[in-house]
TIZASE-824663 format. One record per atom (N, C-alpha, C, CB): residue in three letters; y, x, z. Coordinates in steps of 0.1 Angstrom, whole numbers, plus 5000, padded with zeros to 4 digits. Glycine has a CB too. Layout:
! residues N
alaYXZ/...
***
This chain:
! residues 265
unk293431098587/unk292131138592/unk291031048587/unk292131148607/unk289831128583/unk289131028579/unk288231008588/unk288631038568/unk286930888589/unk286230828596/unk285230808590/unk286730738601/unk283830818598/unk282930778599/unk282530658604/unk282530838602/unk281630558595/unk281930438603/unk280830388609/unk282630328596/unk280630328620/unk279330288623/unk278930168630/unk278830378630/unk278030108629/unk277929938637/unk278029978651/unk276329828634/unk278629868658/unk278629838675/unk277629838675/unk279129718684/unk277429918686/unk275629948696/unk275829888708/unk274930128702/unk275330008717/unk275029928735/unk276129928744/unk274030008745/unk277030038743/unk278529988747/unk279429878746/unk279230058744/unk279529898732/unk280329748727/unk279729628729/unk280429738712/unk278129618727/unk278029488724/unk278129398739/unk276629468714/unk278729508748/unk279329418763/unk280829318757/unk280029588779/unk281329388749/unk282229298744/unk282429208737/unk282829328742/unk281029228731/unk280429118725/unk280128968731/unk279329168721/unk279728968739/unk278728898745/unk279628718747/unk278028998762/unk280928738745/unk281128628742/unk281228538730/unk281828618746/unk280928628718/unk281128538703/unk279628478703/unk281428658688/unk280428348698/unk279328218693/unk278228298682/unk280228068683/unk277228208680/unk276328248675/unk276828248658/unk275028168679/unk276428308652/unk277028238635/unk276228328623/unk279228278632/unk276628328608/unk275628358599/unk275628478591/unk275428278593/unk276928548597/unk277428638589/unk278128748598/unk278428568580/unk277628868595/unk278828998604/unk278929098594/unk277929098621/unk279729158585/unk280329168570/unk280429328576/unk282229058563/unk280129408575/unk280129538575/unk280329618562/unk278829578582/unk281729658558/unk281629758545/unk280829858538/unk282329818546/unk280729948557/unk280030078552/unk278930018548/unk279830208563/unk278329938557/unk276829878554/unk276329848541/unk276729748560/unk276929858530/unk277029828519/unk276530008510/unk278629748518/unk276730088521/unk275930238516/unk275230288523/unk276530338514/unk274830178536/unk274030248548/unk272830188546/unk274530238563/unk271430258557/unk270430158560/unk270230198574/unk268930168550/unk269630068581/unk269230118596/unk267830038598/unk270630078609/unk267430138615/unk266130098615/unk265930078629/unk264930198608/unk265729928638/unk265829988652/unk264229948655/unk267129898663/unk263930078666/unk262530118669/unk261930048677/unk262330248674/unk261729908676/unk261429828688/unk260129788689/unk262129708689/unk259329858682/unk257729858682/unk257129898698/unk257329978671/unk256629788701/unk255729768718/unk255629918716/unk253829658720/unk255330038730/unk254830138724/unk255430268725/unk254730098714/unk256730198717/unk257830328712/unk258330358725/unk259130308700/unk258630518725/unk259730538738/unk260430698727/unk258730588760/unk261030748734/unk262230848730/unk262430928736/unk263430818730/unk263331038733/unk263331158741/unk264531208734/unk262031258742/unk265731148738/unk267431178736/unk267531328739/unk268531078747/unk267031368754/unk267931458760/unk267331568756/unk268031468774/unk266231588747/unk266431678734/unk267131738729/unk266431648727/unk267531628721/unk269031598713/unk270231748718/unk269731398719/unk270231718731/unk271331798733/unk271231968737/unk272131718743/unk270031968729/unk269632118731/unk269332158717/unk268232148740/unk269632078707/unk269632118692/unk271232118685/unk268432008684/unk271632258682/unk272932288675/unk272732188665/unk273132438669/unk273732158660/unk274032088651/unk274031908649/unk273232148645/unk273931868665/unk273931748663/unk274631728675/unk272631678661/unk275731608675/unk276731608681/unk276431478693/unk278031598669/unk276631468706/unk276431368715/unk278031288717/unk275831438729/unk278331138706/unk279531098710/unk279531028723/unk280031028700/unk278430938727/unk278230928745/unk277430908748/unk278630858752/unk276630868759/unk275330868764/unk274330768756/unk275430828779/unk274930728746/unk273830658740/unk274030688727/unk273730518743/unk274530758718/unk274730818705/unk274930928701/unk275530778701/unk274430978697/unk274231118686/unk274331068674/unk272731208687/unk274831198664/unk274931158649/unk274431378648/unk277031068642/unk274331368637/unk274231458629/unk274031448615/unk273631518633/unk274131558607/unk274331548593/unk272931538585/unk275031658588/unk272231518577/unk271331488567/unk270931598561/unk271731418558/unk269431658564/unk268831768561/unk268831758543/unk267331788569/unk269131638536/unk268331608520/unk269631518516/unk266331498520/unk270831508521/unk271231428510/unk273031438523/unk269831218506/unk273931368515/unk275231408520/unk275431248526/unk276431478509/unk274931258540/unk274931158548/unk274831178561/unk274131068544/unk275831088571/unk275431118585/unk274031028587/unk276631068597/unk273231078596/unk272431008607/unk272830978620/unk271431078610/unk272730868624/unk273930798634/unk272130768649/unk275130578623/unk271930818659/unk270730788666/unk272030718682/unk269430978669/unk271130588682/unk271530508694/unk270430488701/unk272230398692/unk270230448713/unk269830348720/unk270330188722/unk269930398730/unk269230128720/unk269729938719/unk269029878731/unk269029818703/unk269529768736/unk269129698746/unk268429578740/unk270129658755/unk267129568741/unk266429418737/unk265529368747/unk265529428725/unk265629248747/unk264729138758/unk263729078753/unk265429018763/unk262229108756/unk260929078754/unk260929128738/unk260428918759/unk261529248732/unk261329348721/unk262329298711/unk259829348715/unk263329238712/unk264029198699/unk265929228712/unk263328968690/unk266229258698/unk267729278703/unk268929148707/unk268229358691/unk269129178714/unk269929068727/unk271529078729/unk269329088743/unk271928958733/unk273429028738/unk273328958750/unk275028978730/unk273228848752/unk273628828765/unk271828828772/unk274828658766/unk272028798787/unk270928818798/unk270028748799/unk271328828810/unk269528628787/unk268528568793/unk267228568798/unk268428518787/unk266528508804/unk265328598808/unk264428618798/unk264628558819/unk264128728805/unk262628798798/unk262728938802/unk262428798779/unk261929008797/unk261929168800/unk262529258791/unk260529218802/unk263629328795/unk264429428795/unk264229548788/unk264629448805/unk264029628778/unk263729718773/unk264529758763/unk262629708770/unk264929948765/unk265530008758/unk264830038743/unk265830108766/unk265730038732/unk264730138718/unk265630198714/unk264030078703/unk265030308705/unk265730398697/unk265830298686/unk264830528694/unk267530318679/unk267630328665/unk268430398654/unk267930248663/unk267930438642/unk268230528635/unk269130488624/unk267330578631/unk270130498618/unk271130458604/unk271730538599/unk272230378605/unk271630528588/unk271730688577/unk273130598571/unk270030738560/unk273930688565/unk275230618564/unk275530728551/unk276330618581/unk275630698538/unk276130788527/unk277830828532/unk275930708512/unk277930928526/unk279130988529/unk280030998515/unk278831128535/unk281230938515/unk282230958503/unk281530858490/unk282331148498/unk281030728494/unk280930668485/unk281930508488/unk279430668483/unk282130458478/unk283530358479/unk282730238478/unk284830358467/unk283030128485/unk282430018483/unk282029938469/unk283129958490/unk282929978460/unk283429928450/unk281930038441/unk285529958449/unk281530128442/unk280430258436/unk279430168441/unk280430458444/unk279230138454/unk278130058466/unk277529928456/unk279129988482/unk278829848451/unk278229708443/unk277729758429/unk279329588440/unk278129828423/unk277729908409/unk276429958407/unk278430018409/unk276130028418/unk275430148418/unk273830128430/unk276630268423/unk273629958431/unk272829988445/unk271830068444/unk272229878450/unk270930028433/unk269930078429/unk269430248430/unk270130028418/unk270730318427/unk270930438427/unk270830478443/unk272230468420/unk271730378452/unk271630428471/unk270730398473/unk272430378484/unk269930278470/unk268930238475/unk267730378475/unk268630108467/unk267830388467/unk266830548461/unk267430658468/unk267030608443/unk268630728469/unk268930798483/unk268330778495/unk270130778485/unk268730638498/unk268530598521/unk266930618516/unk269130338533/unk266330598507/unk264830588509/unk264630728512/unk263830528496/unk265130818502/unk264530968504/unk264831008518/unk265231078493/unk266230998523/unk267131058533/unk265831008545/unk269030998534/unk265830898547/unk264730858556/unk263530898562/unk264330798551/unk262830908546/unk261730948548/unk261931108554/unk260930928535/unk262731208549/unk262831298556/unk263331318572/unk263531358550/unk264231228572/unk264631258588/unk263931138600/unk266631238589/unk262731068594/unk261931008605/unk261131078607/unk261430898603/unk260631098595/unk259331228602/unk259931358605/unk258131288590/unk261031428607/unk261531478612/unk261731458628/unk262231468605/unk262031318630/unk262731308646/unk261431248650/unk264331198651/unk260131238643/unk258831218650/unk258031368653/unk257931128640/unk258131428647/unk257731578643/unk257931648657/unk258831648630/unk259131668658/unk260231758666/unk260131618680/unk262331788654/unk259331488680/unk259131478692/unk260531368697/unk258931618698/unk261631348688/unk262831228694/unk262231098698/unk263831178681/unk261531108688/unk261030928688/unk259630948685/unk261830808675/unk258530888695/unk257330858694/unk256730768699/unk256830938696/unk255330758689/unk254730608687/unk255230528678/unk254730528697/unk255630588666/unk255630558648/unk254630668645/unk257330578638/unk253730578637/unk253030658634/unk253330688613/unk251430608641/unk252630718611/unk253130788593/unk253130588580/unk250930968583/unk252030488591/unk252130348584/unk253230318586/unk251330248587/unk253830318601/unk254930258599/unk256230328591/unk255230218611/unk256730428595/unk257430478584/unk257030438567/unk257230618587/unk255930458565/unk255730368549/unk256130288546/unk254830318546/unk256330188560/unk256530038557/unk258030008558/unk255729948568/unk258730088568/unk260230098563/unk260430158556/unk261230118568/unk260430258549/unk260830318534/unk260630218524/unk260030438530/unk259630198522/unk259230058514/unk260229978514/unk258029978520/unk260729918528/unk261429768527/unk262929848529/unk260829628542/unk263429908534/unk264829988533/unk265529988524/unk264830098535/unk266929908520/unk267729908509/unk268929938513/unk267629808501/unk269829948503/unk270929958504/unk271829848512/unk271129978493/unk272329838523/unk272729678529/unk272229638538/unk272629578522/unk271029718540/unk270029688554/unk270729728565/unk268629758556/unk271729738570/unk272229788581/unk273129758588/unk272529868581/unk273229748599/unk274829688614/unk273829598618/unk276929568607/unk273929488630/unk273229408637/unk272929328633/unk273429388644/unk272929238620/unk272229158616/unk271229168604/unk273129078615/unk271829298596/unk270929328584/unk270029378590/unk271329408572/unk269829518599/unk268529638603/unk267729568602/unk268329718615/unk266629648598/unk265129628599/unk264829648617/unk264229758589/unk264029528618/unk263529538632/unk261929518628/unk264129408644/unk261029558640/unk259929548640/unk259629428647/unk259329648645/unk258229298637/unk257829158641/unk256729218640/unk258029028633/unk256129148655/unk254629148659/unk253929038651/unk254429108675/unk254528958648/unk253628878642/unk253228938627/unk254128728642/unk253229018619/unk252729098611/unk252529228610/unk253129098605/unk253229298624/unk253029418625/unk253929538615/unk251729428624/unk255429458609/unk256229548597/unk257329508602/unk256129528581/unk258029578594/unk259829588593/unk260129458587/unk260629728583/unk260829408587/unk262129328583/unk263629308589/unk261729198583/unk264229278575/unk265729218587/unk265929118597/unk266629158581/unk266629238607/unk267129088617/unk267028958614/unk268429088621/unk268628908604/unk268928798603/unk267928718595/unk270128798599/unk266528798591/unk265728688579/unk264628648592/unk264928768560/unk264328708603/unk263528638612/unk264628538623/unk262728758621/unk265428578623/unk266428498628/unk266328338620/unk267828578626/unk266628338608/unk267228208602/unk265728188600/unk268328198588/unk264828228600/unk263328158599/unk263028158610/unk262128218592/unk263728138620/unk262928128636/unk261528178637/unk262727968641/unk261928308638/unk260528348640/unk260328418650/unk259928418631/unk262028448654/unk262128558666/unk263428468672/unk262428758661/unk263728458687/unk265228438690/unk266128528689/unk265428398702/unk267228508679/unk268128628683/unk269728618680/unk267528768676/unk270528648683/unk272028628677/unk272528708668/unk272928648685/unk272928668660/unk273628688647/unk275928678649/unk272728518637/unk276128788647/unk277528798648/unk278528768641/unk277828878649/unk279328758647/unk280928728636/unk281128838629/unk282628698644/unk282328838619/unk283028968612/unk283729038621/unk283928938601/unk284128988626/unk285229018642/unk284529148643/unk284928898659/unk285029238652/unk284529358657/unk282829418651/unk284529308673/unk282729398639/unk281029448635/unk281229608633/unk280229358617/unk282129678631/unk281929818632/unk283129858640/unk281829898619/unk283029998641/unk283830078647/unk284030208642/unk283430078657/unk284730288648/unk284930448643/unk284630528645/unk285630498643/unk284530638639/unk284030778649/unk284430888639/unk282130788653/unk285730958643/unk286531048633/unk285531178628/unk288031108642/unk284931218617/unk284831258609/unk284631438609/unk285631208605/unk285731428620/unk285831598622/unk284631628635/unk287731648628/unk283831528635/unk282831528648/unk281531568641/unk282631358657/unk281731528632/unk280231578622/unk280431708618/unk279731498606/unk279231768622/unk278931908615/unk278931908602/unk277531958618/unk278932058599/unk279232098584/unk277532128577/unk280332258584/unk276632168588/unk275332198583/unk274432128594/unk275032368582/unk273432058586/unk272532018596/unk271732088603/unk271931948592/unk270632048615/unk270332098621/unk269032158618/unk270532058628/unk268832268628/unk267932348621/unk266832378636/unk268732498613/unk265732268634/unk265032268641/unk263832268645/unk265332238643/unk262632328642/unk261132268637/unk260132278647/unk260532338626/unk258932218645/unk258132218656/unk257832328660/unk257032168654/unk258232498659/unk257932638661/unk259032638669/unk257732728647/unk259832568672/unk260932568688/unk260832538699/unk262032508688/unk260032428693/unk259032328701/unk258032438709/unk258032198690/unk257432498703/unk256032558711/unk256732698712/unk254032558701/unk258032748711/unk258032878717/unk259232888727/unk258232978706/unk259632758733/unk260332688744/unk259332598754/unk261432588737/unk258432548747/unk257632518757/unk257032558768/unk256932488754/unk256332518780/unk255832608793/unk254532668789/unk255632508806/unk254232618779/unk252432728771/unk253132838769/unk251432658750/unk254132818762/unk254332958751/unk255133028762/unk255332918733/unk255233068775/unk255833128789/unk254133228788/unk256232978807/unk253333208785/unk251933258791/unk252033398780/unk250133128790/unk252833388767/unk253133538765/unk253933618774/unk253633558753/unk254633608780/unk255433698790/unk254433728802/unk256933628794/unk254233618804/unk253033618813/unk251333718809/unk252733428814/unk251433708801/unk250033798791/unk250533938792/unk249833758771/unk252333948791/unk252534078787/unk252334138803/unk254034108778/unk253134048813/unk252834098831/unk251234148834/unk253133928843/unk250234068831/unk249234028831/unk248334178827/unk249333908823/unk248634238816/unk248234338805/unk248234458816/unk249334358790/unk250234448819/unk250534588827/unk249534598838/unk252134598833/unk249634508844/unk248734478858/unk247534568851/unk248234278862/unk246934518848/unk245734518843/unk245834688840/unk245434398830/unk246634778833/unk246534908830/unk246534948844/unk247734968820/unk247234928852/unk247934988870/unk246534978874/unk249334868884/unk245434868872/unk244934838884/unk243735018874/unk244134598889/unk243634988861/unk242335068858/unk243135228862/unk241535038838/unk244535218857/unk244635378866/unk244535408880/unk245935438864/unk244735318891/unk244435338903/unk242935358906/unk244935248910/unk242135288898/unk240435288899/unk240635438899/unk239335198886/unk241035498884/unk240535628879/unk241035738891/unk241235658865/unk242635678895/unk242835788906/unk242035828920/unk244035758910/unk241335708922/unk240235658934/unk239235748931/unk239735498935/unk238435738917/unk237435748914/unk237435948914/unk237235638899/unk238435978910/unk238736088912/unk238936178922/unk239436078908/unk239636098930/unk239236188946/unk238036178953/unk240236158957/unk237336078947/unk236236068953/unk235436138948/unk235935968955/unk235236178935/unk234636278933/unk234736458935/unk234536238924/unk236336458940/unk236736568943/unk236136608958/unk238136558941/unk236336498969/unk235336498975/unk234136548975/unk235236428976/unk233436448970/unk232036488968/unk231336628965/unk231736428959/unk232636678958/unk232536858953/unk232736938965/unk233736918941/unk233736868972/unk234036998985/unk233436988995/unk235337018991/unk232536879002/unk231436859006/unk230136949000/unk231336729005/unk230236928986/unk228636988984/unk228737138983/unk227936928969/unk230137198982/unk230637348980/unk230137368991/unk232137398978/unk230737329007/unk230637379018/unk229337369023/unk231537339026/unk228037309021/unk226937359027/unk226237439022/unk226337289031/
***
């Protein structure tokens, strides 16, 4: 059976939380993937979406994947836990806040194609990207990215940028993407960095769809509670015919009246 492979998120990294700090977490697939976690002050999400659009699969309350509208790759969508905006394992203080993050993952390429060929993926995750952010901004997943920031990770997004220590995270102190581990080893942000130990996990293969999803802002506004005021227009109309034929039927006997009154004197 084959597998899709994807970095530990918010479930796992409970079992994380005891590995020492260190400089390296070696992820294979990562080597064809890019990821991006949305931790921009600001951002919030809207998952439960997600599970009203065919074609994209919920593996548990904090992961969805689906397939790639532009290129033969899953899109892997989690929720991460980060403290005062940067991603965390264990509880120290500060303030608590969920983000969205997104990792495009090529499909049927070998590690061994991955060192050969970066240049070539690197040019894929850029395209695949750019389509399925403004996509899951569009359609309303993730909002408060606006079209700069997306620029700015497409821009910096390469081949290898991905699992918990490569992703691009968002630094306030310039207002762009970079990798985790390069604000990390420049202390610019506190954050932990993982062992090789446990850095991915599985997710069998036969869970991904065969066609991606098919969903656009015109689902959006004809599911919405606006777009109810056509059924409502059409109630509205009939009304509106009943009320002018009852006038006419009124209007009618009353003038029939008026005739047999003026007959009889």
């Amino acid at each position: 059976m084959r597998y899709i492979i994807v970095p530990i998120l918010v479930t796992a990294l409970l079992v994380l939380s005891s590995i020492s700090i260190t400089r390296a977490c070696f992820d294979p697939a990562g080597m064809y993937s890019g990821e991006v976690l949305f931790n921009k002050p600001g951002v919030s999400y809207n998952f439960t979406l997600l599970e009203t659009i065919t074609g994209i699969v919920k593996v548990n309350d904090n992961i969805y994947i689906y397939r790639s509208h532009v290129g033969n790759a899953v899109v892997i969508l989690y929720i991460e836990k980060c403290i005062d905006g940067v991603p965390a394992i264990d509880d120290h203080n500060g303030t608590i806040e969920y983000y969205p993050g997104v990792r495009v993952e090529l499909l049927n390429i070998s590690a061994d194609y991955a060192r050969q060929h970066k240049e070539n993926i690197t040019t894929w995750l850029k395209n695949i990207f750019s389509h399925e952010l403004n996509w899951l901004v569009t359609i309303g997943i993730i909002k408060g990215i606006d079209q700069e920031d997306i620029d700015s990770i497409i821009s910096t997004i390469e081949a290898g940028l991905a699992g918990w220590n490569s992703r691009l995270i968002y630094y306030t102190g310039d207002n762009k993407w970079h990798p985790y581990d390069e604000l990390v080893g420049n202390e610019l942000i506190y954050g932990e960095l993982l062992r090789s130990i446990g850095c991915r996990w599985t997710i069998p293969a036969s869970l991904l769809p065969d066609q991606p999803p098919e969903y656009t802002i015109s689902h959006i506004t004809n599911n919405s509670p606006s777009s109810e005021s056509g059924s409502l227009g059409v109630e509205s109309g009939a009304y509106s015919d009943g009320f002018y034929v009852l006038i006419a039927v009124i209007t009618g006997l009353l003038v029939s009246l008026t005739l047999a009154l003026a007959l009889k004197r």
